[in-house]
Every structure is written in structure tokens, then in C-alpha cells.
C-alpha positions as CSV (number, residue, x, y, z in Angstrom):
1,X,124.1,83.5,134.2
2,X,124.8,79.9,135.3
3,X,123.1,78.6,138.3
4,X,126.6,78.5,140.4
5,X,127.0,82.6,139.4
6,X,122.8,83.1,140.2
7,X,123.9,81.6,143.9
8,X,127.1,83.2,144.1
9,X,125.6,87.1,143.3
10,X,122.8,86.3,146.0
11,X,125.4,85.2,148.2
12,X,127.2,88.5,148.1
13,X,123.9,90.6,147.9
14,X,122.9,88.8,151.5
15,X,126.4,89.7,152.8
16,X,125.9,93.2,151.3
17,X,122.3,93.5,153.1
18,X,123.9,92.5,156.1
19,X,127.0,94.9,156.7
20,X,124.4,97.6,155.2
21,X,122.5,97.2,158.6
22,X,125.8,97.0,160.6
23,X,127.1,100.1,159.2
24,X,126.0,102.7,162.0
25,X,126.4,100.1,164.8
26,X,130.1,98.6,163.6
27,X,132.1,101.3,165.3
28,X,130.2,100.6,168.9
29,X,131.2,96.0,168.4
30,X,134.0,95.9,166.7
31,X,136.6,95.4,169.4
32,X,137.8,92.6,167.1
33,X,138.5,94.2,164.2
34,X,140.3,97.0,166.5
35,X,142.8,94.2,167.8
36,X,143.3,92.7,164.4
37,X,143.8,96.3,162.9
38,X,146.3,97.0,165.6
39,X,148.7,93.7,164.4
40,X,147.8,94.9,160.7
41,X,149.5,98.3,161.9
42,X,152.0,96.7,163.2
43,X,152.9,94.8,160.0
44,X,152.4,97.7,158.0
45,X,155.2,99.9,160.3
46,X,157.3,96.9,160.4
47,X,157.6,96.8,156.4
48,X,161.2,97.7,154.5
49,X,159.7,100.3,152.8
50,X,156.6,101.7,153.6
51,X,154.4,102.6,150.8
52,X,154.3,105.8,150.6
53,X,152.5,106.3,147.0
54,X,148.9,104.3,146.9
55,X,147.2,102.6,149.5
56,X,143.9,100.0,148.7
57,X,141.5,99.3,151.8
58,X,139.6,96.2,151.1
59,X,136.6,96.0,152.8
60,X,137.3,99.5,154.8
61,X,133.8,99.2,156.4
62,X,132.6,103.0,158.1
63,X,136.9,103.4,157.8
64,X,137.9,102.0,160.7
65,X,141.7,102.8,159.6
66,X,141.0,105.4,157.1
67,X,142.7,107.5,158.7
68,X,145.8,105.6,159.8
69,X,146.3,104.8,156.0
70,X,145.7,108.0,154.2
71,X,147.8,109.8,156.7
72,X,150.8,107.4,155.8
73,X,150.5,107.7,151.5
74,X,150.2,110.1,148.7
75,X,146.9,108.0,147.3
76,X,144.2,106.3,149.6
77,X,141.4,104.2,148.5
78,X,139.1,102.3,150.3
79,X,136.0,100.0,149.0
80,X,133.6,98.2,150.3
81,X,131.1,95.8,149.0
82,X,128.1,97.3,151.3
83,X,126.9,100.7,150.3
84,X,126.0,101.7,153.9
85,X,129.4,100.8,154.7
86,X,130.3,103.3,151.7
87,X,128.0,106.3,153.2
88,X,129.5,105.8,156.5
89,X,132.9,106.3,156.0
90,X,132.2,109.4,153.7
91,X,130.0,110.4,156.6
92,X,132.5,109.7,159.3
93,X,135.7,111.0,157.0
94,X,134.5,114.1,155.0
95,X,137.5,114.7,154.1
96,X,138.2,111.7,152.3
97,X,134.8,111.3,150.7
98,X,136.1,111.2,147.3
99,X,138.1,108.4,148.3
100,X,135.5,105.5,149.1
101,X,133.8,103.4,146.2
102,X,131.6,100.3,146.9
103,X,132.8,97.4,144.8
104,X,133.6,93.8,145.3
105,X,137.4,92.8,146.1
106,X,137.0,90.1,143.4
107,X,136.6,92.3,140.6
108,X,138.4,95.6,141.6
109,X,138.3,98.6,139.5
110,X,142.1,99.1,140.3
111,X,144.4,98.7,137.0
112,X,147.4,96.5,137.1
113,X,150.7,97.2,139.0
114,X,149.2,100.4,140.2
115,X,149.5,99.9,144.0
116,X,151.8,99.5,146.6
117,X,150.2,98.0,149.3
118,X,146.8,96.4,150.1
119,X,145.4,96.7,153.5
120,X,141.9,94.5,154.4
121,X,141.6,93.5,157.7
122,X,138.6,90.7,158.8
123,X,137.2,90.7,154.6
124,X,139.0,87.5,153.0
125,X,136.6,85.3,154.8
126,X,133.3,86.4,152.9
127,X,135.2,85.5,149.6
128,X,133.8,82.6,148.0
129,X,137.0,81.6,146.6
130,X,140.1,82.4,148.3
131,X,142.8,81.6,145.9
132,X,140.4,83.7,143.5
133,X,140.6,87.1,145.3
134,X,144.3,87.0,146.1
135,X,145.2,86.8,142.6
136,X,143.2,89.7,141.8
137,X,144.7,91.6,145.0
138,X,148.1,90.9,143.8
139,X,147.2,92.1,139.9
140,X,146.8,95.4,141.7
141,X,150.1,95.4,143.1
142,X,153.3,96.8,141.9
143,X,156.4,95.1,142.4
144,X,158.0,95.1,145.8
145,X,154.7,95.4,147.4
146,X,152.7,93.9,150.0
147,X,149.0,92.6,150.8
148,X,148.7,92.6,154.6
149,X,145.3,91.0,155.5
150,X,143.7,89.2,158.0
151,X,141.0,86.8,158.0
152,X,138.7,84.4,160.3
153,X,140.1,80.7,160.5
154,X,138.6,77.5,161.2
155,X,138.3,77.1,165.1
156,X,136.7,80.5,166.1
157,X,133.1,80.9,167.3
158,X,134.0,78.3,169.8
159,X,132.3,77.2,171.9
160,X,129.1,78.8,170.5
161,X,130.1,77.4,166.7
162,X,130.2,73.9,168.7
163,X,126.8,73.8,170.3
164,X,125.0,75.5,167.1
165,X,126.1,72.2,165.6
166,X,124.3,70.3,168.6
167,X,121.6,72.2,168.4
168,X,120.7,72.3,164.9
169,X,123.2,70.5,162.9
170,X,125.0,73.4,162.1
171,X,123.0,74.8,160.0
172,X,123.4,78.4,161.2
173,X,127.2,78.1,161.1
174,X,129.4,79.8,159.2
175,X,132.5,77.5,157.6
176,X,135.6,79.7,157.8
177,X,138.9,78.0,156.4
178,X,141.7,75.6,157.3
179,X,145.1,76.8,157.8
180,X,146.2,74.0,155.1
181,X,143.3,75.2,152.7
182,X,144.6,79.4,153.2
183,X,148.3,77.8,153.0
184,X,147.2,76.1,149.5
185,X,145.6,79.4,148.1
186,X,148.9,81.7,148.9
187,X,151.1,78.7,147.5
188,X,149.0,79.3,144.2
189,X,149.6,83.0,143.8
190,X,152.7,83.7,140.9
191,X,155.7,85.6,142.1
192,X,155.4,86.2,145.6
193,X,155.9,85.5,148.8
194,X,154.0,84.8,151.6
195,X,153.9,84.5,155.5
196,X,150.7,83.1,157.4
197,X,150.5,83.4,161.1
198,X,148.1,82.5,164.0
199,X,146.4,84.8,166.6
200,X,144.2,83.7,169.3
201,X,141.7,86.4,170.4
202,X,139.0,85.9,173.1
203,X,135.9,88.4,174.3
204,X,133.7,87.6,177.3
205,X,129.4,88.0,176.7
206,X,127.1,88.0,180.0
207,X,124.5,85.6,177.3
208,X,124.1,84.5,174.2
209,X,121.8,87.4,173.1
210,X,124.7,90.2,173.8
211,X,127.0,87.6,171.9
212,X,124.7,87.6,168.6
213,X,123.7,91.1,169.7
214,X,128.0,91.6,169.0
215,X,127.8,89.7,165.8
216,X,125.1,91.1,164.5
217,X,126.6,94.6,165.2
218,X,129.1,94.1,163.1
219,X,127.6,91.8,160.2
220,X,129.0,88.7,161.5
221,X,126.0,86.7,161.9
222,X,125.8,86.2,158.1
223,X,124.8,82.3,157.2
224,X,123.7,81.0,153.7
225,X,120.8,79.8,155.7
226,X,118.6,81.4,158.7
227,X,115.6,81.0,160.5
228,X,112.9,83.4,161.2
229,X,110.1,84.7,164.2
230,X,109.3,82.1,166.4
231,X,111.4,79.3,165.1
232,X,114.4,81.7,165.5
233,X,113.2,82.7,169.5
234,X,112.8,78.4,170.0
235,X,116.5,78.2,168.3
236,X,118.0,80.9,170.4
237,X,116.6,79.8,173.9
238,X,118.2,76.0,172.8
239,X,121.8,77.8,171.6
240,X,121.3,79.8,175.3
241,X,120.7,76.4,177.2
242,X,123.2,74.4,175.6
243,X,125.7,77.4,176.5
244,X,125.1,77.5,180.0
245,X,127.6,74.5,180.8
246,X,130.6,76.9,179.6
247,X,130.0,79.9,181.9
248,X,133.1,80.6,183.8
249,X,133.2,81.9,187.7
250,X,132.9,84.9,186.5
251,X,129.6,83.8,185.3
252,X,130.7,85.5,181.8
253,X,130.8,83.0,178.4
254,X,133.9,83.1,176.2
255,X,134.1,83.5,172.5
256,X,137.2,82.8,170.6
257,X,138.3,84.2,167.2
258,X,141.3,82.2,165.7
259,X,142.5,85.0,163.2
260,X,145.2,84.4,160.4
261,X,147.3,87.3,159.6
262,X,148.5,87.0,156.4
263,X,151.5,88.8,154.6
264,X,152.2,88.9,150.4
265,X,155.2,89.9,149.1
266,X,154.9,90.6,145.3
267,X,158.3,89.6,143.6
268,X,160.2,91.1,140.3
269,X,160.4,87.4,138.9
């Protein structure tokens, strides 16, 4: 194994570790992923010709739309990459147990041309490589189908992504892409097309210990770098102090989540 592939596996075993201690918390935070499941529904009842034969959830988490999705197709499938995520939806959706395997949405265990439509709401953003795990999302598909995903776009976390880059030069910031760099990636894949629109979402925290409280609920406070005990407390009172200025009347502070909802068309060409 190179040394880019050594970083890479850790990478993905951290994000693992850290959705594996979300798993029995997600369903109490995740009023984000509800809203962006709730445009992904929309999408998926909007399409020509629903799917009605095989179904992929990527990065189905405890199974938030499990339900919605197998209720809708002959053949549902959803992975995750974090086991605990795995238990819970089995847990959560007994009947549909048999139809939750953990593995990685850049090396699916799907064969070619073998689904219809691929649903992952809020996972494209922990791929390493974009361009990468879109091709192998549309090698799944059959012809005439769709990928409906969304992910996290450059702009969210603000204004807390802003001050944890005054604070300590961003090192506990998670990059999430450009529109121009997503735009570049779907431009890439063969014999489709492709839509790419913006959505602007924004949830209100009393402090910045109920808004890491939030992210950490729901595995978001992942970072390729972190702090620890007391240098972590001495962090978060700064990141607390340095948020103060954006309280509004209501004395609440706003986060905002730019989300990209994306929509591939596999082609016969």
C-alpha cells in the first residue's frame, strides 16, 4: 500500500469511527438531513419514470429513508460505510435487515447496469475524490436511470467555519467543495446528464456547545485533525467567544448549510 492509500484507508476508518458513535443519536440531530431528504423525495416523485425495480441507498445511515424507498421498488439496498450505522437500521427496520450491508460507496459490491436509481443524501462530501465515486455510482446504473444526491458545498458552517479559522487557522475545519470543482466532476462522468442546484438551509443553536453537540450527533464534526482534553476545552471557550459577536435578538446563533442537490441522468449513448 502506497503512503497516499495508508492515509486515505485511515481517513475513512476515522469517518467510520465517527458515524459509528453517531449512530444511536443521528435520528434525535439530523433535522438537516430530514430537509435535504424531503427535496431528494421530491426529485425522486418528480422523475419520468420512477424506478420501480432496484433502489441503492448510499450512505443510508440508521435508514433515515428506508422506508420511503423500499416502499416505492421491487429491490432495496442500503450501505453504509459505518457498521453502527449498519446495526441501526437492521435494528430500527427489522424487516428489512437483510437489506443493509456496510461497504464504501467507492468500491460498491453492486454489478454493472444493475440499478435504476441511486439515492444518498448528505454522503458525497466524505468522498475523497468526487469525480471518483460518481463514476462508480453511475457503473451501477442501468440506462435511463438516475443518481439523486445531495452533498455539503463550500460556504456552510458559516459563521462558525469563519471564526474556527480565526481562532486556530482552520485547522479544525472541514473543506467541502466549490460549485465549479462539483460542476467539473459531473462534466467528467460518460453518457449522462446532469443538473446541480443550490439550497440554503439555516438552524438556530443557544451556544456553540449545542451547535458541536448537533454535529457531533450526527458525525459531522469529523476533521483530519483534532485536539484533545484541555487544549480542546481552551479551543472551544475561544470558538465560543469569537461567536458571541453573531448572536441575533433572539440571542440564538445561526448556522448555515449551503447544500448542492445534484441530479444524474445515465444516457443510452
Amino acid at each position: 500500500m502506497s503512503d497516499a492509500e495508508a492515509v486515505l484507508a485511515f481517513d475513512k476508518r476515522r469517518i467510520a469511527q465517527h458515524f459509528n458513535r453517531a449512530a444511536q443519536s443521528y435520528q434525535q440531530h439530523n433535522h438537516l438531513q430530514r430537509d435535504c431528504a424531503a427535496l431528494l423525495q421530491q426529485e425522486f416523485e418528480a422523475l419520468p419514470q420512477p424506478p420501480t425495480s432496484a433502489v441503492l441507498d448510499v450512505g443510508c445511515g440508521p435508514g433515515v429513508a428506508s422506508a420511503y424507498l423500499a416502499n416505492r421498488c421491487e429491490h432495496y439496498l442500503g450501505i453504509d460505510i459505518a457498521p453502527s450505522m449498519i446495526a441501526q437500521a437492521r435494528l430500527e427496520h427489522s424487516a428489512l435487515a437483510n437489506q443493509f450491508i456496510c461497504a464504501d460507496a467507492d468500491a460498491l459490491p453492486i454489478t454493472e447496469q444493475s440499478v435504476d436509481c441511486i439515492y444518498s443524501n448528505l454522503t458525497l462530501q466524505w468522498c475523497t475524490n468526487l469525480e471518483q465515486t460518481l463514476a462508480e455510482l453511475t457503473r451501477t446504473l442501468r440506462s435511463g436511470g438516475y443518481v439523486l444526491a445531495t452533498t455539503v458545498l463550500a460556504g456552510s458552517l458559516e459563521p462558525l467555519a469563519t471564526v474556527m479559522r480565526l481562532v486556530d487557522g482552520g485547522q479544525h475545519s472541514n473543506r467541502f467543495l466549490q460549485v465549479a470543482e462539483v460542476q467539473l466532476a459531473l462534466s467528467a462522468l460518460e453518457s449522462t446528464r446532469h443538473q446541480l442546484t443550490q439550497h440554503e438551509f439555516h438552524y438556530s443553536y443557544p451556544s456553540a456547545r449545542d451547535m458541536f453537540a448537533h454535529l457531533r450527533g450526527i458525525g459531522a464534526n469529523y476533521t483530519a485533525r483534532h485536539a484533545n482534553g484541555l487544549r480542546f476545552r481552551a479551543w472551544l471557550a475561544a470558538v465560543e467567544a469569537a461567536l458571541e459577536p453573531y448572536r441575533n435578538e433572539q440571542g440564538f446563533i445561526q448556522l448555515e448549510w449551503n447544500i448542492g442537490l445534484i441530479k444524474v441522468f445515465k444516457t443510452n449513448e
